[in-house]
MIDOSE-1310 file (N, C-alpha, C; in nm, 2 decimals, decimal comma, always signed):
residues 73
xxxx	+0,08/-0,12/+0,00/+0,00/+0,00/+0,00/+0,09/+0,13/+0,00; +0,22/+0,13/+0,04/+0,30/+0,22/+0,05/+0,33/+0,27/-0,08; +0,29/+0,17/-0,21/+0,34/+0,24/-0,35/+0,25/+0,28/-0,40; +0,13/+0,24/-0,34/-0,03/+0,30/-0,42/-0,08/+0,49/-0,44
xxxx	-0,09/+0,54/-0,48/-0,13/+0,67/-0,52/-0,30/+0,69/-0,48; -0,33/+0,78/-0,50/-0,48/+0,83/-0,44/-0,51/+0,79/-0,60; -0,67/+0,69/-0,56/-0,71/+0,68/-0,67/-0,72/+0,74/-0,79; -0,76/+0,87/-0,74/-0,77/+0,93/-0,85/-0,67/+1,05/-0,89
xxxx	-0,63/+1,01/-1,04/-0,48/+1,05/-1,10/-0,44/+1,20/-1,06; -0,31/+1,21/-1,03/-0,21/+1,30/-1,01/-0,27/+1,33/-0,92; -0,32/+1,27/-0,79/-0,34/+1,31/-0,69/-0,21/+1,32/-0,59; -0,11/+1,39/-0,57/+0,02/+1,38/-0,50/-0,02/+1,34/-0,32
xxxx	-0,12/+1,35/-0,28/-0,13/+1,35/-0,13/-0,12/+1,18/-0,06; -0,09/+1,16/+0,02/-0,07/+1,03/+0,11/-0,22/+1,00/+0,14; -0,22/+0,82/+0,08/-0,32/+0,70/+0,12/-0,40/+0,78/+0,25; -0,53/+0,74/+0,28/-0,57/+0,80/+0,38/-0,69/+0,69/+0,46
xxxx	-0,76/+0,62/+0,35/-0,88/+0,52/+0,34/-0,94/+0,43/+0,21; -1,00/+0,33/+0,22/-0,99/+0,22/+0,14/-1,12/+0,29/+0,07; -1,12/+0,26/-0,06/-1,25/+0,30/-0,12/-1,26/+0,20/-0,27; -1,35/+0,11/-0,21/-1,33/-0,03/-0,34/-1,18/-0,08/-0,33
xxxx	-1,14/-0,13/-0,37/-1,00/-0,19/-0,36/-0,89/-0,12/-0,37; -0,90/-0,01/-0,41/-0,81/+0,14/-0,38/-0,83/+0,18/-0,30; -0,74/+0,31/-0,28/-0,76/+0,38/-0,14/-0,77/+0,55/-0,24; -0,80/+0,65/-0,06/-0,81/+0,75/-0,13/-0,70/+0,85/-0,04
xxxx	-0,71/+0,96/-0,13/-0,65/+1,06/-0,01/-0,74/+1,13/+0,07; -0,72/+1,18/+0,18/-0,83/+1,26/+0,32/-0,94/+1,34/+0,25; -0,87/+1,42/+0,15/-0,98/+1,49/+0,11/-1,08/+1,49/-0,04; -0,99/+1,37/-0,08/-1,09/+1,29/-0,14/-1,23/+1,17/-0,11
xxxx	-1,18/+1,10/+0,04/-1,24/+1,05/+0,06/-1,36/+1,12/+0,14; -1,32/+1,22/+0,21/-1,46/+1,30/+0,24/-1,54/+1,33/+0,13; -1,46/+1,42/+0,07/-1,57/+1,40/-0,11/-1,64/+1,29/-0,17; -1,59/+1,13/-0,11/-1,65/+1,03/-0,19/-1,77/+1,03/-0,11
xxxx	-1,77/+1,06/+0,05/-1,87/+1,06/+0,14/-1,98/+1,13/+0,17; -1,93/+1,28/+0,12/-2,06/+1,36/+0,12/-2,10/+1,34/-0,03; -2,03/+1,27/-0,11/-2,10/+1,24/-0,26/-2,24/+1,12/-0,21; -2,20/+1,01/-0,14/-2,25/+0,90/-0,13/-2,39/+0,96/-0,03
xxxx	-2,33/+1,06/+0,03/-2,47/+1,10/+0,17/-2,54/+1,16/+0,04; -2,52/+1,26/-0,03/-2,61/+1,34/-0,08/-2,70/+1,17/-0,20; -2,64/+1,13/-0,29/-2,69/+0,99/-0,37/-2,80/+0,94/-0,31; -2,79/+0,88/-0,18/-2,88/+0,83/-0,12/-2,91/+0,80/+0,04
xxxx	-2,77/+0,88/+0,10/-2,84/+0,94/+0,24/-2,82/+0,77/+0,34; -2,84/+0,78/+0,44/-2,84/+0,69/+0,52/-2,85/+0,51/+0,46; -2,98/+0,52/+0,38/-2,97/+0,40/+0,31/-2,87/+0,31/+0,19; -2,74/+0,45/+0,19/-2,64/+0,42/+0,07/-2,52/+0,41/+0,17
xxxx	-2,51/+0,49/+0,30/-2,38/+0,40/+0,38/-2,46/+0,24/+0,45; -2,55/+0,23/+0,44/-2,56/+0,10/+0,49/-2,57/+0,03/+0,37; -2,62/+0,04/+0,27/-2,58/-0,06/+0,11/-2,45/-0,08/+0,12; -2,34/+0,02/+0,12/-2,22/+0,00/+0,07/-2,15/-0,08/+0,21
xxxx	-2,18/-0,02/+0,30/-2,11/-0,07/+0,44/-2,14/-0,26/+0,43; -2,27/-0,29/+0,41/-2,27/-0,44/+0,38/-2,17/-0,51/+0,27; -2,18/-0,44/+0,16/-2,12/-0,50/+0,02/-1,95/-0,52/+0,05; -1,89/-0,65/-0,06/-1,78/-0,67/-0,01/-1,70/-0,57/-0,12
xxxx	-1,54/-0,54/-0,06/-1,48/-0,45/-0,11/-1,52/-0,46/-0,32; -1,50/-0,54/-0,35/-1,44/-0,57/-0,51/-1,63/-0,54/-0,57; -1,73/-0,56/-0,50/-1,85/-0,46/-0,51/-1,83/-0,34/-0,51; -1,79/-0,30/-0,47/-1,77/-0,14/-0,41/-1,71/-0,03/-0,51
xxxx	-1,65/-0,16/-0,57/-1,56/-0,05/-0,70/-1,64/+0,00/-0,79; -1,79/-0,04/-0,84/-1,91/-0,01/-0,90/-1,91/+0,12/-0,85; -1,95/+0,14/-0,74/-1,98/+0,27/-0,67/-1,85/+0,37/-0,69; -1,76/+0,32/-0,67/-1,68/+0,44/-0,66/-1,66/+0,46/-0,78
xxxx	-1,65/+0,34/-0,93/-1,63/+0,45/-1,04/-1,68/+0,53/-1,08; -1,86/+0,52/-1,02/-1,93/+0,60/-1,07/-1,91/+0,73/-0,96; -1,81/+0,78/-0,87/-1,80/+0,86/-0,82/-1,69/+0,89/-0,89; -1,59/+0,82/-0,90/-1,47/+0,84/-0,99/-1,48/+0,97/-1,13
xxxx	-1,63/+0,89/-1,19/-1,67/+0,97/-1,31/-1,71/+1,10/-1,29; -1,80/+1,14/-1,21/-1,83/+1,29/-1,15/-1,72/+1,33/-1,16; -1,59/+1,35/-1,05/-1,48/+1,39/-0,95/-1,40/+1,45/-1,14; -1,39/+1,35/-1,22/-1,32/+1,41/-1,35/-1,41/+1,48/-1,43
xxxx	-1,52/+1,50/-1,44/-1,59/+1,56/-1,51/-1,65/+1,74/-1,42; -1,61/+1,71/-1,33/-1,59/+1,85/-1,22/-1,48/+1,91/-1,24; -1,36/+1,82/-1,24/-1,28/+1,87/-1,20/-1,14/+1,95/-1,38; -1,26/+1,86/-1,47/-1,21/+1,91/-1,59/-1,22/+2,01/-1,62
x	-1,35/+2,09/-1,58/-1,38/+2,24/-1,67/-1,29/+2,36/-1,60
């Protein structure tokens, strides 16, 4: 995990939390979280919180996709 990068590209900041089989950096992963509250709110951290990691990666590319399409313009 020490060679892994924040999922999402040319992020320079240090690993912080696991998100799907990757991990993120701190202030990414709050972003994947208030992404996931606003989606669907209390009944989307308990979907995800049950699901096993390599599930999970569904969810986050589709957060993945937002995050580049924000962060493009």
């Amino acid at each position: 995990m020490a060679t892994e990068s924040c999922l999402i590209d040319e992020c320079p900041d240090a690993l912080y939390a696991p998100a799907g089989t990757r991990s993120l950096c701190k202030d990414h992963f709050l972003q994947f979280l208030m992404w996931r509250k606003k989606k669907g709110g209390l009944g989307m951290f308990r979907k995800y919180s049950s699901m096993p990691m390599d599930a999970r990666d569904t969810i986050v590319q589709e957060w993945t996709s937002t995050v580049f399409h924000t962060t493009a313009s």
